[in-house]
HTML snippet that shows the backbone in 3Dmol.js (N, CA, C, O; Angstrom):
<script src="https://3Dmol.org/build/3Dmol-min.js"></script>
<div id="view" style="width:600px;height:400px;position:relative"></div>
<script>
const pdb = `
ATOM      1  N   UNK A   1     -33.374 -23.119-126.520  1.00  0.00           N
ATOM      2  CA  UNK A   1     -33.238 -24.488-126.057  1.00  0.00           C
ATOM      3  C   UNK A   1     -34.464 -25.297-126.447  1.00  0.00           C
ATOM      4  O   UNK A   1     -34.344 -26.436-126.899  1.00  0.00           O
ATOM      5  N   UNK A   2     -35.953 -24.558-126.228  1.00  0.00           N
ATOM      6  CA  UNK A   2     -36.994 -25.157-126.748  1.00  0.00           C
ATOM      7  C   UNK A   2     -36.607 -25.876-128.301  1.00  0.00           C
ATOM      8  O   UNK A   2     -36.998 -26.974-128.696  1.00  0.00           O
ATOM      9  N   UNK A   3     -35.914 -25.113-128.873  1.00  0.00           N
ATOM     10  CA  UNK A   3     -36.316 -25.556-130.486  1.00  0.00           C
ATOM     11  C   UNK A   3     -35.275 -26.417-130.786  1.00  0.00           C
ATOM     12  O   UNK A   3     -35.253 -27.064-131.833  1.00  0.00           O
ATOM     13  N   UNK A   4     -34.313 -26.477-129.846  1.00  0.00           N
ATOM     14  CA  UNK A   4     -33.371 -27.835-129.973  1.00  0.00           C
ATOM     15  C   UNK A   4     -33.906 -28.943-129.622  1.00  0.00           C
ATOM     16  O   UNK A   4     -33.802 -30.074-130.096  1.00  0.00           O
ATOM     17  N   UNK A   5     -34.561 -28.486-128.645  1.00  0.00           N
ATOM     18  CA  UNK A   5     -35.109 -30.431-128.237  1.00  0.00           C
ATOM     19  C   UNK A   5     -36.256 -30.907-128.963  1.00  0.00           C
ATOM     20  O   UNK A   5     -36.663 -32.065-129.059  1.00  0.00           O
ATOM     21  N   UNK A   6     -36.854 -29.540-129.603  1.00  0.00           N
ATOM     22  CA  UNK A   6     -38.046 -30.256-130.159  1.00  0.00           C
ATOM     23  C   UNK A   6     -37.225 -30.697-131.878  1.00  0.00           C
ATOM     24  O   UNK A   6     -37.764 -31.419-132.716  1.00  0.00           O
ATOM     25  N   UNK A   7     -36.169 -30.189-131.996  1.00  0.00           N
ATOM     26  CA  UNK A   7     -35.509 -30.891-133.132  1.00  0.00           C
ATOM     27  C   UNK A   7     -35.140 -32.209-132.765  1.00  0.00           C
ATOM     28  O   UNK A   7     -35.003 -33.161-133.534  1.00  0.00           O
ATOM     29  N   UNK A   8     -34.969 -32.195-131.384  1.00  0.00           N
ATOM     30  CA  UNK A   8     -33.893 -33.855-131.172  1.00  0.00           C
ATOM     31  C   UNK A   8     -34.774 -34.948-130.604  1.00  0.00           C
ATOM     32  O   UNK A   8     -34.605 -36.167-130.627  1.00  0.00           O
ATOM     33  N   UNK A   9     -35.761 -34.217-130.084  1.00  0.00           N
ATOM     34  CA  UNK A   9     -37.050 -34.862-129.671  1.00  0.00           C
ATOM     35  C   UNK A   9     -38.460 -35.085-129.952  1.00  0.00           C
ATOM     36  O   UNK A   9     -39.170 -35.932-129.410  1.00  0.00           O
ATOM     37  N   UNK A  10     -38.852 -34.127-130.980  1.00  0.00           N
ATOM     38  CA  UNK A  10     -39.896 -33.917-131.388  1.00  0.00           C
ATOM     39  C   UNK A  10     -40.951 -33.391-130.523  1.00  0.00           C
ATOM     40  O   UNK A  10     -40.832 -33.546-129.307  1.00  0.00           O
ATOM     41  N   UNK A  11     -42.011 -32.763-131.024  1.00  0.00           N
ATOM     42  CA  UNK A  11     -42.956 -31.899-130.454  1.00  0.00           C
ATOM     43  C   UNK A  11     -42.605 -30.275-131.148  1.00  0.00           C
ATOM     44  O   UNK A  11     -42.079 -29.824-132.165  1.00  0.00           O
ATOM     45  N   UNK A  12     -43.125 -29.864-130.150  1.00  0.00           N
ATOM     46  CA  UNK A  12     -43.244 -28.327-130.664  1.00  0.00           C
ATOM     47  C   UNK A  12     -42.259 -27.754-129.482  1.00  0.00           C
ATOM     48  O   UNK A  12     -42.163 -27.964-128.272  1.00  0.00           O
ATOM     49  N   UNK A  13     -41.778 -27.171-130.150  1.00  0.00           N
ATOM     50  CA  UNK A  13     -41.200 -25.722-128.741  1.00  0.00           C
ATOM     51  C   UNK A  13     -41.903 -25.044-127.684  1.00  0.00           C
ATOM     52  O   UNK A  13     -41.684 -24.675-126.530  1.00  0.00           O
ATOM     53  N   UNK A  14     -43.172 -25.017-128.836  1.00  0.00           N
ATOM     54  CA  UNK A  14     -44.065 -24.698-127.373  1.00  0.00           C
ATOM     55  C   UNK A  14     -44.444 -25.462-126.257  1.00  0.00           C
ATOM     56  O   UNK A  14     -44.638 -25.105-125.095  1.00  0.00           O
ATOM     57  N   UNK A  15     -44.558 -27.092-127.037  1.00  0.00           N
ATOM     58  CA  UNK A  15     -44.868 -27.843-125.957  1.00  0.00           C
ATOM     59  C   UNK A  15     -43.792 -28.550-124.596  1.00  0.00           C
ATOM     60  O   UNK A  15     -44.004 -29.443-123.777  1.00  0.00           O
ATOM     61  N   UNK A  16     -42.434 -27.530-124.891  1.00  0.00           N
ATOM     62  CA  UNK A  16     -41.029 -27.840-124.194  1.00  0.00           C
ATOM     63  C   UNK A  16     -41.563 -26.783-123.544  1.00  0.00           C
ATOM     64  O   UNK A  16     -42.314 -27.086-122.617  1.00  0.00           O
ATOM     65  N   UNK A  17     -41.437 -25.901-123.705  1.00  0.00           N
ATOM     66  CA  UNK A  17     -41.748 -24.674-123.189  1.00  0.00           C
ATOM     67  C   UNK A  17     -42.546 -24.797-121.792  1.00  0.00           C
ATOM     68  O   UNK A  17     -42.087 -24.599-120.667  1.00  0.00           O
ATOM     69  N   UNK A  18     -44.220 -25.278-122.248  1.00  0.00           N
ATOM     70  CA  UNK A  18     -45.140 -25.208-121.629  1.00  0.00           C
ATOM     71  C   UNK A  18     -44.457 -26.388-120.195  1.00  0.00           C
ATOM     72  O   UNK A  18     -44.494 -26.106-118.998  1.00  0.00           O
ATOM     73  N   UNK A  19     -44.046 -27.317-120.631  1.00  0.00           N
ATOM     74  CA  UNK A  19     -43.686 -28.282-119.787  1.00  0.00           C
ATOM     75  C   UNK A  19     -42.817 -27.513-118.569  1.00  0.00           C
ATOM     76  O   UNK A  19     -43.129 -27.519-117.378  1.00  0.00           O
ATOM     77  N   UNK A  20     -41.544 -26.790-119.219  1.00  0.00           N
ATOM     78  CA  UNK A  20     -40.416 -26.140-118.261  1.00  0.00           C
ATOM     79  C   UNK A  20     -41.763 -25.271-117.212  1.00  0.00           C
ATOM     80  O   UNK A  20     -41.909 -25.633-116.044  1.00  0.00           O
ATOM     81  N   UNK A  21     -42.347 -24.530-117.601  1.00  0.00           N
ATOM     82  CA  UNK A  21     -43.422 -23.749-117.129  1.00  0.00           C
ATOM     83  C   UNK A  21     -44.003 -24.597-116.057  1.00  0.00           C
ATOM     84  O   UNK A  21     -43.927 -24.313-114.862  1.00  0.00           O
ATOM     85  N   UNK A  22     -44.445 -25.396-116.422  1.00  0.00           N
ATOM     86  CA  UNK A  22     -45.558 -26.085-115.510  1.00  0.00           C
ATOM     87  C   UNK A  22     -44.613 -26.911-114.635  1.00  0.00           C
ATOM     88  O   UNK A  22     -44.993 -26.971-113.465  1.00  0.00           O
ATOM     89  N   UNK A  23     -43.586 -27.499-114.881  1.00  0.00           N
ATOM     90  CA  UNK A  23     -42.359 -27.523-113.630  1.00  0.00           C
ATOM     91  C   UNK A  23     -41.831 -26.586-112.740  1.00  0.00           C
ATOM     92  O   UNK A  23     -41.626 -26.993-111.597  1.00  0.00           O
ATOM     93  N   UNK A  24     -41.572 -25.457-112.994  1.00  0.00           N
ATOM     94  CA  UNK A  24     -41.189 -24.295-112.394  1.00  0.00           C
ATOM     95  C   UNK A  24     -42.260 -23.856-111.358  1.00  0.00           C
ATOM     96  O   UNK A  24     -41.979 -23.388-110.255  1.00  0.00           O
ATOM     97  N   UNK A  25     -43.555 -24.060-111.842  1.00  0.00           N
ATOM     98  CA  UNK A  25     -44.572 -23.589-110.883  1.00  0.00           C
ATOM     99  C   UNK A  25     -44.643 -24.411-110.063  1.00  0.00           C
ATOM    100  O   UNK A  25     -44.836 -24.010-108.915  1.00  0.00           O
ATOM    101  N   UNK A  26     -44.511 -25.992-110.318  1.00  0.00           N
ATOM    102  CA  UNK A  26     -44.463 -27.004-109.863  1.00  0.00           C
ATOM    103  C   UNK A  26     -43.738 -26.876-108.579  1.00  0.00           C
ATOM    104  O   UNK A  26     -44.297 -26.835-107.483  1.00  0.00           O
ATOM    105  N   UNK A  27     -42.681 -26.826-108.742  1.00  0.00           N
ATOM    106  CA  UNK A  27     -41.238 -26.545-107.838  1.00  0.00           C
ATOM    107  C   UNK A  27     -41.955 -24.789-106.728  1.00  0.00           C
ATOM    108  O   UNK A  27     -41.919 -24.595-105.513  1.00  0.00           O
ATOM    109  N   UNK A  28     -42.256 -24.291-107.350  1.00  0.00           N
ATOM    110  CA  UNK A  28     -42.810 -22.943-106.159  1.00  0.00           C
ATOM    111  C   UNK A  28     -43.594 -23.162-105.335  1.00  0.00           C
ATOM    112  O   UNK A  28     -43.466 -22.859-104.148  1.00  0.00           O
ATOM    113  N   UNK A  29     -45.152 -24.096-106.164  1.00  0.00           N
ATOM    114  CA  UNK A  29     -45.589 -24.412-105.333  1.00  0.00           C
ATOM    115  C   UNK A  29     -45.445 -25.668-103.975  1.00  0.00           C
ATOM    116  O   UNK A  29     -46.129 -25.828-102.964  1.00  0.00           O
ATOM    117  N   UNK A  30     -44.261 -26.395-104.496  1.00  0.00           N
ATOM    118  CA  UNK A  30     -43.931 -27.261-103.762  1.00  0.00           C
ATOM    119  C   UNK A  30     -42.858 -26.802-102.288  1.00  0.00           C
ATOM    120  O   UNK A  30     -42.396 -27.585-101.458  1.00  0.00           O
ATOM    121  N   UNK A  31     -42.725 -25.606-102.333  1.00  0.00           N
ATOM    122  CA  UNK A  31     -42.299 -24.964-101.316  1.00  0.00           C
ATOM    123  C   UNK A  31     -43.303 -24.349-100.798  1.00  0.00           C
ATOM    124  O   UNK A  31     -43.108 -24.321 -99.583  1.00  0.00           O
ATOM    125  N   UNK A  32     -44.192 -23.884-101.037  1.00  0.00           N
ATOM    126  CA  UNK A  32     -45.219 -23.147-100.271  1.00  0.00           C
ATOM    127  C   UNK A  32     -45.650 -22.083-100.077  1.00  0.00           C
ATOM    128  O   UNK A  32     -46.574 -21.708 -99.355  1.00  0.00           O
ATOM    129  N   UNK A  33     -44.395 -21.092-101.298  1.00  0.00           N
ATOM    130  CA  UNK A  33     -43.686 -19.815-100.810  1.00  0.00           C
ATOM    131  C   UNK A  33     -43.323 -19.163-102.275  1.00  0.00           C
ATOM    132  O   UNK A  33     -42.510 -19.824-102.921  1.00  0.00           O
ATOM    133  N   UNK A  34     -43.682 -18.276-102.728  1.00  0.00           N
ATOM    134  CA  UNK A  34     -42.837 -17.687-103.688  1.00  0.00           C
ATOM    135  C   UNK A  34     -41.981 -17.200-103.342  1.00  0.00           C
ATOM    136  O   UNK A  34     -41.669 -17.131-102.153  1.00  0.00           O
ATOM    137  N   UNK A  35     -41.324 -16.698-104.315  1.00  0.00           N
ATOM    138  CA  UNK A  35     -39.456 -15.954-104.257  1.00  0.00           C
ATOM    139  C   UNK A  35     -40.153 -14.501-102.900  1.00  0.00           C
ATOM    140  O   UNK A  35     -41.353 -14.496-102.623  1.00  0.00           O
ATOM    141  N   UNK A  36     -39.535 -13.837-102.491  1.00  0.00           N
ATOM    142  CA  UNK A  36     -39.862 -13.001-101.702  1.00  0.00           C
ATOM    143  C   UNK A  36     -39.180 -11.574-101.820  1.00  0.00           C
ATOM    144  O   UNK A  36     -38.162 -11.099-101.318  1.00  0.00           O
ATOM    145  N   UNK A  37     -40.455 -10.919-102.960  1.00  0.00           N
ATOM    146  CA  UNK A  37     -39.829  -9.706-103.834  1.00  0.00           C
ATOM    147  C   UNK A  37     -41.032  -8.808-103.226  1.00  0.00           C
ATOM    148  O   UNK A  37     -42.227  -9.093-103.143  1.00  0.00           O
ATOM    149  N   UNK A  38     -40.231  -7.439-102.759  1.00  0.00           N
ATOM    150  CA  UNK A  38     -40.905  -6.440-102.805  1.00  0.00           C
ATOM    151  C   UNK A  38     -41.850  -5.774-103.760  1.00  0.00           C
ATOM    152  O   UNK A  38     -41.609  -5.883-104.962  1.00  0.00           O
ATOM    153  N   UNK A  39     -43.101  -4.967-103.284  1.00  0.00           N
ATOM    154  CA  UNK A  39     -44.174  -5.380-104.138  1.00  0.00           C
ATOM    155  C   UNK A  39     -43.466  -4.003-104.488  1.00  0.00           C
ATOM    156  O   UNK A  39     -42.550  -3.495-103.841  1.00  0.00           O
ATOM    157  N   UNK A  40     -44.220  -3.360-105.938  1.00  0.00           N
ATOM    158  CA  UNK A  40     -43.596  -2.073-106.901  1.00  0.00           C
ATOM    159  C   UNK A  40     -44.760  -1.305-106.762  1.00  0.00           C
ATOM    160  O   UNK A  40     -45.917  -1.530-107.116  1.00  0.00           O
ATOM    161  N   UNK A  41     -44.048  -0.002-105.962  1.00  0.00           N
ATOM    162  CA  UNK A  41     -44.341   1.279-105.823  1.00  0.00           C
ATOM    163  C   UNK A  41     -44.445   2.316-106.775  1.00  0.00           C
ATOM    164  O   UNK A  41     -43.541   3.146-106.671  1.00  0.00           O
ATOM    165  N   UNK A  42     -45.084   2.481-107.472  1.00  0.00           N
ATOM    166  CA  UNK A  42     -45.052   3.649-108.257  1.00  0.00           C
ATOM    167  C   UNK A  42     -44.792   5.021-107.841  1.00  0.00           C
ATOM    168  O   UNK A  42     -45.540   5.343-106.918  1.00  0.00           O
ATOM    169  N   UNK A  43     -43.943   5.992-108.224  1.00  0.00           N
ATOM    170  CA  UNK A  43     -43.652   7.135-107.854  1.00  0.00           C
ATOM    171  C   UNK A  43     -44.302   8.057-107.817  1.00  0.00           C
ATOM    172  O   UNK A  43     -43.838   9.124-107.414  1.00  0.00           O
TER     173      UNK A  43
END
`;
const viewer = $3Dmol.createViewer("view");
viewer.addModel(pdb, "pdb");
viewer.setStyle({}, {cartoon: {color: "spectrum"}});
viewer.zoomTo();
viewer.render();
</script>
């Protein structure tokens, strides 16, 4: 999807990328709370 918009929009893929990223964290931290996953036990 990155490399479509940076075809239809210009920029880099990475810089779509980085954006979705820095929204997503955006949005976690705007709850207060990450997802609530059990931490991994090694056997």
């Amino acid at each position: 999807m990155a490399v479509r918009l940076s075809n239809a929009f210009g920029g880099s893929p990475e810089s779509w990328l980085r954006q979705q990223m820095n929204y997503d964290l955006w949005r976690v931290g705007k709850k207060g709370t990450a997802a609530k996953v059990k931490k991994f036990q090694p056997a």
